[in-house]
MIKOL-24247 format. One record per residue (C-alpha): residue number from 1; residue in one letter; x, y, z. Coordinates in pm, whole numbers. Each point is the difference from the previous one (the first is absolute). Example, Ala and Ser with C-alpha at 12.3 -4.5 7.8 and 13.67 -1.06 7.14 Angstrom:
[1, 'a', [1230, -450, 780]];
[2, 's', [137, 344, -66]];
//
This chain:
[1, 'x', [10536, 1039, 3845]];
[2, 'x', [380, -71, -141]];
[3, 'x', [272, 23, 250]];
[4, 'x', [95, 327, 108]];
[5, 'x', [377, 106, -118]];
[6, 'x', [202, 111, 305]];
[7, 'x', [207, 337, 24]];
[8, 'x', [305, 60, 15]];
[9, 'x', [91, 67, 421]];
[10, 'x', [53, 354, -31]];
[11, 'x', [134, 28, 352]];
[12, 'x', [286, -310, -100]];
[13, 'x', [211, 168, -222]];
[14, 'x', [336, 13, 87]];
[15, 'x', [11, -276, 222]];
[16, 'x', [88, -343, -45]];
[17, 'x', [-277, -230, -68]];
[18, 'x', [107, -232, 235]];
[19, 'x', [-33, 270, 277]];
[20, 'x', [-359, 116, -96]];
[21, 'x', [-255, -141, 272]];
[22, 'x', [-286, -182, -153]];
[23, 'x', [-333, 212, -30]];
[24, 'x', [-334, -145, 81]];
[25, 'x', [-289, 151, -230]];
[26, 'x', [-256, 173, 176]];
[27, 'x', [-336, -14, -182]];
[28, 'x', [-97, 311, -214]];
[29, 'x', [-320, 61, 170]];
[30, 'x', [186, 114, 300]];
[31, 'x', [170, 247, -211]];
[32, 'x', [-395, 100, -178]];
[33, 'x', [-174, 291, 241]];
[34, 'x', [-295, 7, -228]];
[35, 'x', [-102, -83, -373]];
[36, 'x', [-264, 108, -170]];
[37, 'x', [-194, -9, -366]];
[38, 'x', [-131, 261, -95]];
[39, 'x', [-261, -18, -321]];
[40, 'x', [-139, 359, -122]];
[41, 'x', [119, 174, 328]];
[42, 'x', [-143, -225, 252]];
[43, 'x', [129, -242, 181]];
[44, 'x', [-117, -403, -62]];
[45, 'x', [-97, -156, 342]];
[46, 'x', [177, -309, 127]];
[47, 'x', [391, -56, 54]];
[48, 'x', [262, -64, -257]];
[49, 'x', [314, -121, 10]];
[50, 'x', [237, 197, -228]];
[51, 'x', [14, -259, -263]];
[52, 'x', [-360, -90, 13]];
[53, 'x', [-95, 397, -30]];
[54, 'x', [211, 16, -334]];
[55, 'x', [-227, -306, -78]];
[56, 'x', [-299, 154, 46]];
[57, 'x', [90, 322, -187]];
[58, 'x', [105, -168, -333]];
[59, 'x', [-252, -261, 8]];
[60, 'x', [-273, 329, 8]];
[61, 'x', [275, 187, -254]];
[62, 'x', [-101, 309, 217]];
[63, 'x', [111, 186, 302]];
[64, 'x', [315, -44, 232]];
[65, 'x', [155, -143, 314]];
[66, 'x', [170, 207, 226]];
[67, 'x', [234, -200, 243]];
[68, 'x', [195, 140, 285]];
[69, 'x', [297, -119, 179]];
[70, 'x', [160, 107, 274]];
[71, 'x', [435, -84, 23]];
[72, 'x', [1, -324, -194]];
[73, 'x', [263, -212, -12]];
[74, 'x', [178, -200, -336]];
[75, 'x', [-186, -257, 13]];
[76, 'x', [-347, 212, 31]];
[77, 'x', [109, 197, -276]];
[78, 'x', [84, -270, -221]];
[79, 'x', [-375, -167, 57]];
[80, 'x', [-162, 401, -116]];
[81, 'x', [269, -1, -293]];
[82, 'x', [-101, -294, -85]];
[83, 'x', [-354, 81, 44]];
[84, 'x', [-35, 306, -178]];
[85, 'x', [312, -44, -244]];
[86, 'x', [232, 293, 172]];
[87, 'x', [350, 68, -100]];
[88, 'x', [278, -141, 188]];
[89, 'x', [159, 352, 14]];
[90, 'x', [-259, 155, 139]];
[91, 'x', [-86, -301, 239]];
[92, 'x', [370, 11, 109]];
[93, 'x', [-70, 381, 86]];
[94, 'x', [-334, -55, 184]];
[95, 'x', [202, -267, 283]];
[96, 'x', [315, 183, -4]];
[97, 'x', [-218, 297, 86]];
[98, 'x', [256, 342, 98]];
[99, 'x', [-63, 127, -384]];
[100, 'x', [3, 321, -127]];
[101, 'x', [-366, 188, -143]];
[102, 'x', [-32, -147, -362]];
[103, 'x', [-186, -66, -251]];
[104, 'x', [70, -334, -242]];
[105, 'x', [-156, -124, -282]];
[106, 'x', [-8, -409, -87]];
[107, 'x', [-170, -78, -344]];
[108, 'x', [-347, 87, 101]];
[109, 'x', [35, 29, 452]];
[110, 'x', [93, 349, 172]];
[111, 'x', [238, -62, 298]];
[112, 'x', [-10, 305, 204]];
[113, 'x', [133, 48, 324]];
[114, 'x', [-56, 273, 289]];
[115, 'x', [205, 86, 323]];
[116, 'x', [-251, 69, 284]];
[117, 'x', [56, 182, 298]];
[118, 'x', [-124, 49, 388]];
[119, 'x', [74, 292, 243]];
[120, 'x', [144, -148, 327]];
[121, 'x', [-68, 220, 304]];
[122, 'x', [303, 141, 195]];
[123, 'x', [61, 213, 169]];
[124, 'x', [202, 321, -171]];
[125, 'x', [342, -61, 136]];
[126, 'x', [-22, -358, 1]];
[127, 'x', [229, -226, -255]];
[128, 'x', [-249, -256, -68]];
[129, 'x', [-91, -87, -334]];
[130, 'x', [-288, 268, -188]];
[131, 'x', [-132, -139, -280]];
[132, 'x', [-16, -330, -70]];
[133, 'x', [7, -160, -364]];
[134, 'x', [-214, -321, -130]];
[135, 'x', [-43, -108, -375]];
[136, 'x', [-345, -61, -206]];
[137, 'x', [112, -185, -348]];
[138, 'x', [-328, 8, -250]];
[139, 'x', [1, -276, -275]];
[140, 'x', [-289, 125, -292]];
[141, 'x', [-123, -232, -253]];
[142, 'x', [-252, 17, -199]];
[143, 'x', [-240, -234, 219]];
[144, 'x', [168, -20, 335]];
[145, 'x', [157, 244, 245]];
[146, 'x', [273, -130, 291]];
[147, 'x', [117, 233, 226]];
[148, 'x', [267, -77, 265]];
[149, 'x', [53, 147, 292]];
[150, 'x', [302, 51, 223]];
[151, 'x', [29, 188, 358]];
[152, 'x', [-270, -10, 294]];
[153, 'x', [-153, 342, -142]];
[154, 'x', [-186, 88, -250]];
[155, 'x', [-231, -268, -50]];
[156, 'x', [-264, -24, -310]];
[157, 'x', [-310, -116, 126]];
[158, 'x', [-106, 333, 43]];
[159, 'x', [67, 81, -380]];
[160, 'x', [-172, -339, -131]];
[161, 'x', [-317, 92, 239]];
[162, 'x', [-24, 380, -103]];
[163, 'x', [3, -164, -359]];
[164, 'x', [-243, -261, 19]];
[165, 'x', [-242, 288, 130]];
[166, 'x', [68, 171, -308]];
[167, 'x', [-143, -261, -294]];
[168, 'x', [67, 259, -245]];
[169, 'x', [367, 48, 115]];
[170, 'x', [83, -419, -47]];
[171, 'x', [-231, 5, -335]];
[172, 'x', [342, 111, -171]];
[173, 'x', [166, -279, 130]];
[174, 'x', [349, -111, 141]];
[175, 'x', [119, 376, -133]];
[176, 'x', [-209, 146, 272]];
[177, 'x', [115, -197, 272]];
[178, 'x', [362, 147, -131]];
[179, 'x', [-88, 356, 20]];
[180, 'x', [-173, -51, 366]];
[181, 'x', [315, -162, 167]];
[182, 'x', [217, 260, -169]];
[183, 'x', [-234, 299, 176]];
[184, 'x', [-25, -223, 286]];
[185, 'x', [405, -2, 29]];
[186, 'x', [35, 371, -129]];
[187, 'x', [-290, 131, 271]];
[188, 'x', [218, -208, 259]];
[189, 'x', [301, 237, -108]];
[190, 'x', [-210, 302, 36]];
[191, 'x', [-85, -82, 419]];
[192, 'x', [353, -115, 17]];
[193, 'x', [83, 338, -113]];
[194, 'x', [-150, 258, 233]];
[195, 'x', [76, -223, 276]];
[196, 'x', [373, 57, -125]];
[197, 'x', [-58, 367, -64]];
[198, 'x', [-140, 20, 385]];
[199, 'x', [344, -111, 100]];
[200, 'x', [179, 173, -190]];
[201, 'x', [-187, 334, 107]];
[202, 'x', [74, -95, 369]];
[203, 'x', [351, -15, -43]];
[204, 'x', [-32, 313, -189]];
[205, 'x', [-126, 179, 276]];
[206, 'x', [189, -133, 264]];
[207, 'x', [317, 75, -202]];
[208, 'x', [-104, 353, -30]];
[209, 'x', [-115, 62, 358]];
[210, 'x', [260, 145, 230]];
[211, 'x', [177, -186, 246]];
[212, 'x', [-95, -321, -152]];
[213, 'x', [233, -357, 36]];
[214, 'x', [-113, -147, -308]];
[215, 'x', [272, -256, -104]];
[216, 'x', [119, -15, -352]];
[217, 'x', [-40, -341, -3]];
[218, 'x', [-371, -42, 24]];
[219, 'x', [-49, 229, -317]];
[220, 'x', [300, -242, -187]];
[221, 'x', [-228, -269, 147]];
[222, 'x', [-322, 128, -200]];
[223, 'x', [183, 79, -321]];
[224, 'x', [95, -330, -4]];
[225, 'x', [-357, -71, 10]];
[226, 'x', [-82, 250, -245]];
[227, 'x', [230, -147, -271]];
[228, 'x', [-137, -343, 60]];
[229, 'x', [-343, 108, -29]];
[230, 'x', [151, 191, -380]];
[231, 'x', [151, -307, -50]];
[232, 'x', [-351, -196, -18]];
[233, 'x', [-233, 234, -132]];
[234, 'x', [201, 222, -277]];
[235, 'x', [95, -303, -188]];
[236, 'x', [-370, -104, -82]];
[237, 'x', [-12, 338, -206]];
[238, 'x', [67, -193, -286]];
[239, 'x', [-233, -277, 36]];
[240, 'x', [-309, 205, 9]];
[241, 'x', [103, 181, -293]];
[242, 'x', [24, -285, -210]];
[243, 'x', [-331, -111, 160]];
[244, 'x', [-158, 312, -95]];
[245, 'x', [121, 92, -300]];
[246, 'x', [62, -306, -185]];
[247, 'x', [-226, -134, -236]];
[248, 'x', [213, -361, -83]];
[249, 'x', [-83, -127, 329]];
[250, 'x', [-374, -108, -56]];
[251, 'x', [-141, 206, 258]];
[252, 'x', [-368, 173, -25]];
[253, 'x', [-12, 323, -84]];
[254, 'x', [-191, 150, 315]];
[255, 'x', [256, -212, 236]];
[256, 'x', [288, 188, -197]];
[257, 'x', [-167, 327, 132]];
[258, 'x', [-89, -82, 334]];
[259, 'x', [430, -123, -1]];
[260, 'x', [61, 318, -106]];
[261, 'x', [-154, 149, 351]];
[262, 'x', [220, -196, 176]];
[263, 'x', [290, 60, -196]];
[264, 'x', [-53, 410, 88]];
[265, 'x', [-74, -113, 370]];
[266, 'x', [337, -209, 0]];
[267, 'x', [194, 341, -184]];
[268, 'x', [-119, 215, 293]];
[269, 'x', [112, -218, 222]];
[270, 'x', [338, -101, -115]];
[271, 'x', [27, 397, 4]];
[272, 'x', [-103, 50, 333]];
[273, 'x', [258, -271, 72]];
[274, 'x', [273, 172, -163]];
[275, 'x', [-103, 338, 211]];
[276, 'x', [66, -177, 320]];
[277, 'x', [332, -111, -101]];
[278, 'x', [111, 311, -29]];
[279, 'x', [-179, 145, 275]];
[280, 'x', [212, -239, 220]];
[281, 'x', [341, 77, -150]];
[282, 'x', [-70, 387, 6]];
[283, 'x', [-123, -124, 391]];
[284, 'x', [285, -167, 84]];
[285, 'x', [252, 277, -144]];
[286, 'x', [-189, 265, 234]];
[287, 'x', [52, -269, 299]];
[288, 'x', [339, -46, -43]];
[289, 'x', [58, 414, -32]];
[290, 'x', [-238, -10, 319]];
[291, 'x', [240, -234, 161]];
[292, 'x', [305, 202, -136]];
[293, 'x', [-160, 327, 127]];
[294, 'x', [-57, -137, 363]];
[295, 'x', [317, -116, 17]];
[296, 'x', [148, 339, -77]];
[297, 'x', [-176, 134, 269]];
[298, 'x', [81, -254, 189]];
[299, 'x', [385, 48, -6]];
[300, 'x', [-46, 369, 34]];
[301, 'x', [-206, -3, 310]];
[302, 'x', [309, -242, 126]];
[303, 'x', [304, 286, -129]];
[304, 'x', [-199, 283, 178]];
[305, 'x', [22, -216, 277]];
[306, 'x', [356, -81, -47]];
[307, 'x', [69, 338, -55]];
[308, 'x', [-174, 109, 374]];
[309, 'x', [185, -271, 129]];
[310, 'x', [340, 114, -116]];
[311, 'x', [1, 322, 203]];
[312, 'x', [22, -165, 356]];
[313, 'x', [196, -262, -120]];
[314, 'x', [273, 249, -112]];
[315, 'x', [17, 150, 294]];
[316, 'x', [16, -246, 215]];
[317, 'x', [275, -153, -217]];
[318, 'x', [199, 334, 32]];
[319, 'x', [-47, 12, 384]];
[320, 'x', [82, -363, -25]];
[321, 'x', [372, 35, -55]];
[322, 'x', [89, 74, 327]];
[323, 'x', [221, 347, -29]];
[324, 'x', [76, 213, 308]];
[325, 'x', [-86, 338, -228]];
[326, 'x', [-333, -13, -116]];
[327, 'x', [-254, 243, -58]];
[328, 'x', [-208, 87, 367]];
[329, 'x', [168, -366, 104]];
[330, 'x', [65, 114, 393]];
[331, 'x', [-293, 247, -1]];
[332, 'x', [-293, -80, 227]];
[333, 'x', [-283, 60, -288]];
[334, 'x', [186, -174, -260]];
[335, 'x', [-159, -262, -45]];
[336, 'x', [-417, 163, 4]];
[337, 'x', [174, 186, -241]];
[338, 'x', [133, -231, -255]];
[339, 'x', [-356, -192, 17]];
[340, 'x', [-139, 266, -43]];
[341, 'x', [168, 109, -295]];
[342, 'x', [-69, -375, -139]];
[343, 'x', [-359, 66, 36]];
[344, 'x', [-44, 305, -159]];
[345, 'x', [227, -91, -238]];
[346, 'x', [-229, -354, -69]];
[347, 'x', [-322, 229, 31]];
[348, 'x', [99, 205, -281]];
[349, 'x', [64, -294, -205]];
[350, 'x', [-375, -153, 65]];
[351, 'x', [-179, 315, -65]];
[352, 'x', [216, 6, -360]];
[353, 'x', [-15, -321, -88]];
[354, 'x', [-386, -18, 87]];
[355, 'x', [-52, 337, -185]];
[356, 'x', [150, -166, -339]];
[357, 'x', [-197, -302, 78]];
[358, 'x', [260, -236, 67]];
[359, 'x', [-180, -97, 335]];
//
C-alpha cells in the first residue's frame, strides 16, 4: 500500500506551529466498530479490515462494504480517505464534527450528514440539559458506505443488524444502508418528540392550575431546549428532499421512495417542533401575566391592610399630641370609647374590603 498523505490538523489553526503538541496516531481499527461486505444482500463471513473489504468487493466487481466508525480522529480519517478515495472537505467535516444537516455531492460520493438527538430525564423544574445532540456523517459511493458517528447515543448496530435480516433490503446496495440510518435518525426524532411534548404538557398544566409556583425560568429553560432540538432536525429538510426527489444522484428508484417516507415523517416532525415553540412562548406570556396578576393581588391585600391599619394609627396620633382640650380626654369612659370607635370603625372596613374581594 503507498504511504498514506496526512491531513491538515484541523484543531491547529490559528496557533503557532511551534506551540502545537505533537500527536501520536492511534490505529484506525480502534476508530472501526464493525465492517462488513455485503454481496447480493448478505453478508460474507470472516473479518475485514476496511481496506481489505474494498479489496474483496472490486476484485468480485459486485456488492459493497459498509464500514463504521465511531469519533475518529485526523489521522483515522486520513487512513479511510485514503482507503476509499473521500474528499478532503468532507473528511475535514466528518473530524471537526458540530456540522449542520447537509447534503454534498463530490464527483461520484454523497456526503450527508445528520444531527441526532437523546431525551435526558429531569425533572420539570430542573435546569439541566434536555436534549442532547450527536452527529451521524454518511459517505455513499458507489461500492462502499462509511458512516461516522459522533456522541454516546444513537448507535448503528441496531440499523446494520435489522438490515442484514432483511437480504432483500441490502440487495440494493450502499443506497439502502442510506435510507435506513436516515429513518433510524428521523424515528429517533419522533421518541425525542413526545417525550418533549410530555414536558411541555406538564408545564402546561401546572401553569394553568391555580395557586401554582411554577417559575418562569424552567419554561425559558425548555424553550431553549426546544430551539436546539429545531436547530438539529429542521435543517435536514433539505437533505431528504434532494434524496428523494433527485434523480442526478445515482440512487435506485425504490430507495428514492422509501426516502420519500422519511422525508414526510421528518415534515411532521419539524412541524410538531415548531408547535411547541410556540406553545412555550404563548406559555410563558400567560406565566408572566400569572405572575403580574398575583402580584396585583398581592399589593392589594397589603393596601386593605394599610388602609385598616390607618384608622388606629390616626387616632392615636391625634391623642398623641398631648392637648389639655380634647374630645372625652378627662372622662372616665373615654378611652373604651375611642377603641371602640377604632374597632367598629376597622370592622366596617374588613367586611368592605372582603365584600369587593380585596381580602
Amino acid at each position: 500500500m503507498p504511504p498514506i498523505p496526512p491531513l491538515p490538523s484541523f484543531r491547529g489553526r490559528g496557533r503557532s506551529a511551534a506551540r502545537a503538541l505533537p500527536r501520536i496516531p492511534v490505529p484506525t481499527a480502534r476508530a472501526v466498530v464493525d465492517c462488513g461486505v455485503y454481496l447480493d444482500g448478505h453478508r460474507l463471513p470472516g473479518r475485514f479490515t476496511p481496506a481489505e473489504g474494498l479489496a474483496e468487493v472490486r476484485e468480485r466487481d459486485a456488492g459493497f462494504v459498509w464500514v463504521g466508525l465511531h469519533a475518529p480522529d485526523e489521522f483515522q480519517m486520513a487512513e479511510m480517505a485514503h482507503t476509499f478515495g473521500l474528499h478532503e472537505l468532507a473528511v475535514e467535516d466528518a473530524v471537526q464534527a458540530h456540522q449542520r444537516p447537509k447534503l454534498e455531492r463530490y464527483d461520484d460520493d454523497i456526503f450527508l450528514v445528520l444531527r441526532t438527538v437523546k431525551y435526558v430525564e429531569h425533572d420539570l423544574h430542573a435546569t439541566s440539559e434536555i436534549v442532547e445532540t450527536g452527529e451521524i456523517m454518511v459517505f455513499l459511493g458507489g461500492d462502499f458506505v462509511v458512516t461516522v458517528r459522533h456522541g454516546e447515543h444513537t448507535g448503528l448496530t441496531g440499523v446494520r443488524r435489522e438490515l442484514e435480516a432483511t437480504p432483500q433490503q441490502l440487495a440494493f446496495g450502499p443506497a439502502a444502508v442510506l435510507h435506513a440510518v436516515a429513518d433510524h435518525v428521523v424515528d429517533s426524532y419522533i421518541s425525542v418528540t413526545q417525550e418533549v411534548e410530555a414536558d411541555v404538557e406538564e408545564m402546561e398544566e401546572e401553569v394553568f392550575t391555580p395557586r401554582s409556583r411554577l417559575a418562569v425560568e424552567s419554561i425559558y429553560q425548555l424553550k431553549r431546549e426546544v430551539v436546539e432540538l429545531r436547530r438539529a432536525v429542521n435543517p435536514l429538510s433539505l437533505p431528504l428532499q434532494m434524496l428523494s426527489r433527485g434523480t442526478d444522484l445515482s440512487l435506485p428508484k425504490e430507495v428514492r421512495r422509501y426516502l420519500r417516507d422519511v422525508a414526510d415523517h421528518h415534515t411532521a416532525v419539524a412541524e410538531r417542533i415548531s408547535d411547541f415553540d410556540e406553545s412555550l412562548s404563548a406559555l410563558i406570556n400567560a406565566a408572566l401575566a400569572k405572575v403580574t396578576v398575583q402580584q396585583n393581588t398581592d399589593m392589594r391585600k397589603i393596601s386593605a391592610w394599610v388602609a385598616i391599619a390607618a384608622v388606629p394609627t390616626m387616632t392615636a396620633g391625634i391623642y398623641g399630641m398631648n392637648f389639655d382640650h380634647m374630645p372625652e380626654l378627662h372622662w372616665t369612659f373615654g378611652y373604651p370609647l375611642v377603641l371602640l370607635v377604632i374597632l367598629v370603625i376597622c370592622g366596617g372596613l374588613l367586611i368592605a374590603l372582603r365584600r369587593n374581594n380585596w381580602l
